[in-house]
PyMOL commands that place a pseudoatom at each C-alpha (Angstrom):
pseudoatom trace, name=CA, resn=UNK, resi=1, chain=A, elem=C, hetatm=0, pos=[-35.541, 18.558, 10.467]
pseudoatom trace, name=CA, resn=UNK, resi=2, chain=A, elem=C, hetatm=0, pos=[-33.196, 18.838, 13.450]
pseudoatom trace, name=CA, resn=UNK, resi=3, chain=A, elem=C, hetatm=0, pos=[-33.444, 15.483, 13.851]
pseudoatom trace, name=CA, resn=UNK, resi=4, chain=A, elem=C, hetatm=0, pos=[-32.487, 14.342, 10.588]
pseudoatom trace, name=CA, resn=UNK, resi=5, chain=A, elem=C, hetatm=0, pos=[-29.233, 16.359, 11.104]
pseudoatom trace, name=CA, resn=UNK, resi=6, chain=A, elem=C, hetatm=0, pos=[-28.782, 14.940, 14.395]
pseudoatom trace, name=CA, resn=UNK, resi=7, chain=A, elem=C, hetatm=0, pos=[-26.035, 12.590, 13.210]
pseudoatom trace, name=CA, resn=UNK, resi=8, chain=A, elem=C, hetatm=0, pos=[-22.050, 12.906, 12.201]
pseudoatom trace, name=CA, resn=UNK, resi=9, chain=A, elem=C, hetatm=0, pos=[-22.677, 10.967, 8.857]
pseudoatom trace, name=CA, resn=UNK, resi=10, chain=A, elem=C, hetatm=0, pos=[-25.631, 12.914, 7.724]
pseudoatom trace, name=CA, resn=UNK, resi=11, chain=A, elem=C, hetatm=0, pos=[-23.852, 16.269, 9.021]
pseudoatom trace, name=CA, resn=UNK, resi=12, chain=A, elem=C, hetatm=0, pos=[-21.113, 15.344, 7.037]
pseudoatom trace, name=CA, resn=UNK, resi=13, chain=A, elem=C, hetatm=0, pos=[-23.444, 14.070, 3.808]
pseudoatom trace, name=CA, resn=UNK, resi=14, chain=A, elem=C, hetatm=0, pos=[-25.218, 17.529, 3.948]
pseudoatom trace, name=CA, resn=UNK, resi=15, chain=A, elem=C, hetatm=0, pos=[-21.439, 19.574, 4.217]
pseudoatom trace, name=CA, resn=UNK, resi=16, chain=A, elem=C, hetatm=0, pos=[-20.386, 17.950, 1.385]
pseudoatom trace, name=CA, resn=UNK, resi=17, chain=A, elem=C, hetatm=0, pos=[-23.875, 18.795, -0.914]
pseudoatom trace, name=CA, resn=UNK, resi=18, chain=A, elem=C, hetatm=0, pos=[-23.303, 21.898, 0.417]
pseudoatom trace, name=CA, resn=UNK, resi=19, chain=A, elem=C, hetatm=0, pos=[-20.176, 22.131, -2.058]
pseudoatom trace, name=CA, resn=UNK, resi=20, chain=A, elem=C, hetatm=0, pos=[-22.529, 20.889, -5.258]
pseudoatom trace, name=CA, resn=UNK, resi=21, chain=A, elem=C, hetatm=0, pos=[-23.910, 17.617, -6.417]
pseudoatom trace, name=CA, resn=UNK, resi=22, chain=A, elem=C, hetatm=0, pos=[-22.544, 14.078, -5.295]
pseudoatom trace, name=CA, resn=UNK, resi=23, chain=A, elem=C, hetatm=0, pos=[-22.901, 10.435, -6.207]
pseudoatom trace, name=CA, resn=UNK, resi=24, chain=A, elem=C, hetatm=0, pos=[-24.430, 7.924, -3.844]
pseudoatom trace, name=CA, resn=UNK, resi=25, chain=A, elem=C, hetatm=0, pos=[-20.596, 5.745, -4.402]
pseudoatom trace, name=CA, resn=UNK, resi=26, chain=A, elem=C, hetatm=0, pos=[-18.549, 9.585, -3.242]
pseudoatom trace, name=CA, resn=UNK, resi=27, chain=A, elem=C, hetatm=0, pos=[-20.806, 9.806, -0.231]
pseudoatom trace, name=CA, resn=UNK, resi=28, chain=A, elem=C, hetatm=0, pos=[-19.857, 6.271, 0.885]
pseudoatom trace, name=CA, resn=UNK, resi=29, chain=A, elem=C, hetatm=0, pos=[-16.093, 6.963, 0.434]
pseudoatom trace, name=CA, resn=UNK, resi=30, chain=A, elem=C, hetatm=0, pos=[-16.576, 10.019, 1.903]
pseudoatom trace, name=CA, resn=UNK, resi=31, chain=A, elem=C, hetatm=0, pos=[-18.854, 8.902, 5.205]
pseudoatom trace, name=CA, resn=UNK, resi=32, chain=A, elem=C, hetatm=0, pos=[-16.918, 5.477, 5.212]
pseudoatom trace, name=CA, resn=UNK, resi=33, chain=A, elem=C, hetatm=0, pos=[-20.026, 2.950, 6.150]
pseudoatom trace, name=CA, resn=UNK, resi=34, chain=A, elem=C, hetatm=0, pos=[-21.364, 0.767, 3.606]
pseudoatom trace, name=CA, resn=UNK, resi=35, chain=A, elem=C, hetatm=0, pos=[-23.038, 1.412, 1.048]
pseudoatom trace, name=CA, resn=UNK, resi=36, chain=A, elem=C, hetatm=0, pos=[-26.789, 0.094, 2.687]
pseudoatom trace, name=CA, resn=UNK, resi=37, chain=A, elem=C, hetatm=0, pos=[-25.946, 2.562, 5.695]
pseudoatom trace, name=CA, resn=UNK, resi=38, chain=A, elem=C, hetatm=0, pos=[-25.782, 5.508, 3.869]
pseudoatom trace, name=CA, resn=UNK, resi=39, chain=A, elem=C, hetatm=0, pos=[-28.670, 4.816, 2.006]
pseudoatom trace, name=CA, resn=UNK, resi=40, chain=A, elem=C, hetatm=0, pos=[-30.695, 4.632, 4.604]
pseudoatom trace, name=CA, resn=UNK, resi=41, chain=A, elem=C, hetatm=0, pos=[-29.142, 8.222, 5.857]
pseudoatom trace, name=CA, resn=UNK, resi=42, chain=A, elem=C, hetatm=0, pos=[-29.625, 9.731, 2.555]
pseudoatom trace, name=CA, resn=UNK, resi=43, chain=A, elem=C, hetatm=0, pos=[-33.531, 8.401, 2.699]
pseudoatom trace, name=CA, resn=UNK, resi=44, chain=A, elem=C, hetatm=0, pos=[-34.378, 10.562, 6.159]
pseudoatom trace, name=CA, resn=UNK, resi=45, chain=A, elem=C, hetatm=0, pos=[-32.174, 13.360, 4.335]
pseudoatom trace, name=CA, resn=UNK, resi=46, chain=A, elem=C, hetatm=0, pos=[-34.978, 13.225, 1.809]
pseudoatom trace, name=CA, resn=UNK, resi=47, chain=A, elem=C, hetatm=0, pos=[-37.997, 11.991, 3.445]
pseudoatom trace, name=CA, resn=UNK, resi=48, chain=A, elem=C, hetatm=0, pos=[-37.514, 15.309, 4.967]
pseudoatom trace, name=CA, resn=UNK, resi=49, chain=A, elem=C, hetatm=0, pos=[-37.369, 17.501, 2.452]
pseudoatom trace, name=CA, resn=UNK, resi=50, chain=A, elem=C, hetatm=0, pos=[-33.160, 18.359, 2.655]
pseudoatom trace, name=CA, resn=UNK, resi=51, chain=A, elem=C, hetatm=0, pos=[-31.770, 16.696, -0.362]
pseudoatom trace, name=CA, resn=UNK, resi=52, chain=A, elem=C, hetatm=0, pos=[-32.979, 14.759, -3.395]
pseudoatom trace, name=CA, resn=UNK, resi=53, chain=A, elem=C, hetatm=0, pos=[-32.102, 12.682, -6.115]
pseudoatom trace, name=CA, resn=UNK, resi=54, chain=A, elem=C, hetatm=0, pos=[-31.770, 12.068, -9.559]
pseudoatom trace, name=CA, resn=UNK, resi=55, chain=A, elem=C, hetatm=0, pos=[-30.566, 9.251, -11.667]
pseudoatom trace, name=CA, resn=UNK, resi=56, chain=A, elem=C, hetatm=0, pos=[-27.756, 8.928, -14.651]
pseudoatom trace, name=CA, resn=UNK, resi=57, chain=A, elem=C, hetatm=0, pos=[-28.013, 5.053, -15.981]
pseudoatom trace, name=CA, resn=UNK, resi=58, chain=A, elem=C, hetatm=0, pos=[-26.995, 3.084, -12.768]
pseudoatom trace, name=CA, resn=UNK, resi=59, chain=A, elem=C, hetatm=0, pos=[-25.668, 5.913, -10.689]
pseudoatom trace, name=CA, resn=UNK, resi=60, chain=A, elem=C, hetatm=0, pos=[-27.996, 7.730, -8.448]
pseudoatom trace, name=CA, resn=UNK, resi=61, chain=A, elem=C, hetatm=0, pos=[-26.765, 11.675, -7.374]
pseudoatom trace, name=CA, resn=UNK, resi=62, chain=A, elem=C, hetatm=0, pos=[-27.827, 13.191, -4.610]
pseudoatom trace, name=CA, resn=UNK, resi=63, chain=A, elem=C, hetatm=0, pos=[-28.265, 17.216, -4.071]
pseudoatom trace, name=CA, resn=UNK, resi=64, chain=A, elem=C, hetatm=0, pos=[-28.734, 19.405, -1.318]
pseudoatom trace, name=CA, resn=UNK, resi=65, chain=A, elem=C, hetatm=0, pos=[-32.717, 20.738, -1.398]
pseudoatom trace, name=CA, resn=UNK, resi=66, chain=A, elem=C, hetatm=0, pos=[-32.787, 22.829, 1.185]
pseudoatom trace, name=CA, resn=UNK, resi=67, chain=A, elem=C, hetatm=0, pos=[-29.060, 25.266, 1.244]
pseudoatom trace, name=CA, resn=UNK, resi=68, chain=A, elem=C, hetatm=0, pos=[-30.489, 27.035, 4.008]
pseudoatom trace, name=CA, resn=UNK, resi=69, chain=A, elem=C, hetatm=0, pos=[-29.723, 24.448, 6.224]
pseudoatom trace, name=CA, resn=UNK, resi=70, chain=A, elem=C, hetatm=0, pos=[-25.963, 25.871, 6.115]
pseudoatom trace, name=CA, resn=UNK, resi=71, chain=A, elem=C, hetatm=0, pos=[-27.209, 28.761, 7.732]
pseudoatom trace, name=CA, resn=UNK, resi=72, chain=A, elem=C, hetatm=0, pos=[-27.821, 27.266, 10.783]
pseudoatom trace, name=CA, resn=UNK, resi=73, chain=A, elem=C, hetatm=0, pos=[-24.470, 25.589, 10.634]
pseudoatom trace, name=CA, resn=UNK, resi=74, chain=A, elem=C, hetatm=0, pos=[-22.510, 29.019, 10.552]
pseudoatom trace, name=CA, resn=UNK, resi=75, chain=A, elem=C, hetatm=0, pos=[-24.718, 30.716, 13.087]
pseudoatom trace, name=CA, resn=UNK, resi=76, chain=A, elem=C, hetatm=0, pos=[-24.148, 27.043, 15.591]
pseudoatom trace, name=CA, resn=UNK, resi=77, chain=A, elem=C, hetatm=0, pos=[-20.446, 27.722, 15.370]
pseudoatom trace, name=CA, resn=UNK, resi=78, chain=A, elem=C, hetatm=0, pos=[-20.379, 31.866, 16.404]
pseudoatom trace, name=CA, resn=UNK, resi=79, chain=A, elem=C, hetatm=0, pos=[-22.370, 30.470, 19.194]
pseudoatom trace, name=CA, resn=UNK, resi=80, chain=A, elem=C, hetatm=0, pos=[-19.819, 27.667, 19.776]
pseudoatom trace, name=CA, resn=UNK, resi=81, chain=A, elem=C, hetatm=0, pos=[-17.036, 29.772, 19.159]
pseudoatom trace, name=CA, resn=UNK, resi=82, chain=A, elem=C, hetatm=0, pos=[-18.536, 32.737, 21.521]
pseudoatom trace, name=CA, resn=UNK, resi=83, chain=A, elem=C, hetatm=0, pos=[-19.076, 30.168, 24.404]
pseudoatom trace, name=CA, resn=UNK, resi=84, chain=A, elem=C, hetatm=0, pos=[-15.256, 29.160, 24.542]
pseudoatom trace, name=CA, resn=UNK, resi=85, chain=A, elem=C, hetatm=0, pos=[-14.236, 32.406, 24.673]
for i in range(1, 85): cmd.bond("trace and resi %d" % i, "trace and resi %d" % (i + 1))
show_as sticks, trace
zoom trace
């Protein structure tokens, strides 16, 4: 799982789930690759087990599966934070 988070984009992809449910289009915007890259982020985000989809027509949403990965998020910055000190 640490491994699948090991990236800016996908840390960035799993923020902004973090905040509620997303299109596959905002997460492109948002990430600023193409389309085809963050696809293929979004698949290791849900081959393991963080996020998963669902689809509206043509339009494919993506939301986060796993919220506890958030956790370890706020409890790498205190340590962050703690080490500049």
């Amino acid at each position: 799982m640490l491994k699948a988070l090991a990236h800016e984009s996908r840390l960035m992809i799993v923020d902004r789930l973090s905040r509620g449910e997303c299109s596959v289009g905002e997460l492109t915007a948002l990430v600023g690759n193409d389309i085809s890259t963050v696809s293929k982020h979004l698949a290791l985000l849900r081959a393991h087990g963080i996020v998963e989809d669902r689809r509206q027509g043509t339009t494919v949403y993506y939301r986060l599966l796993t919220p506890c990965v958030c956790n370890f998020f706020t409890c790498a910055t205190q340590v962050l934070k703690e080490r500049l000190r």
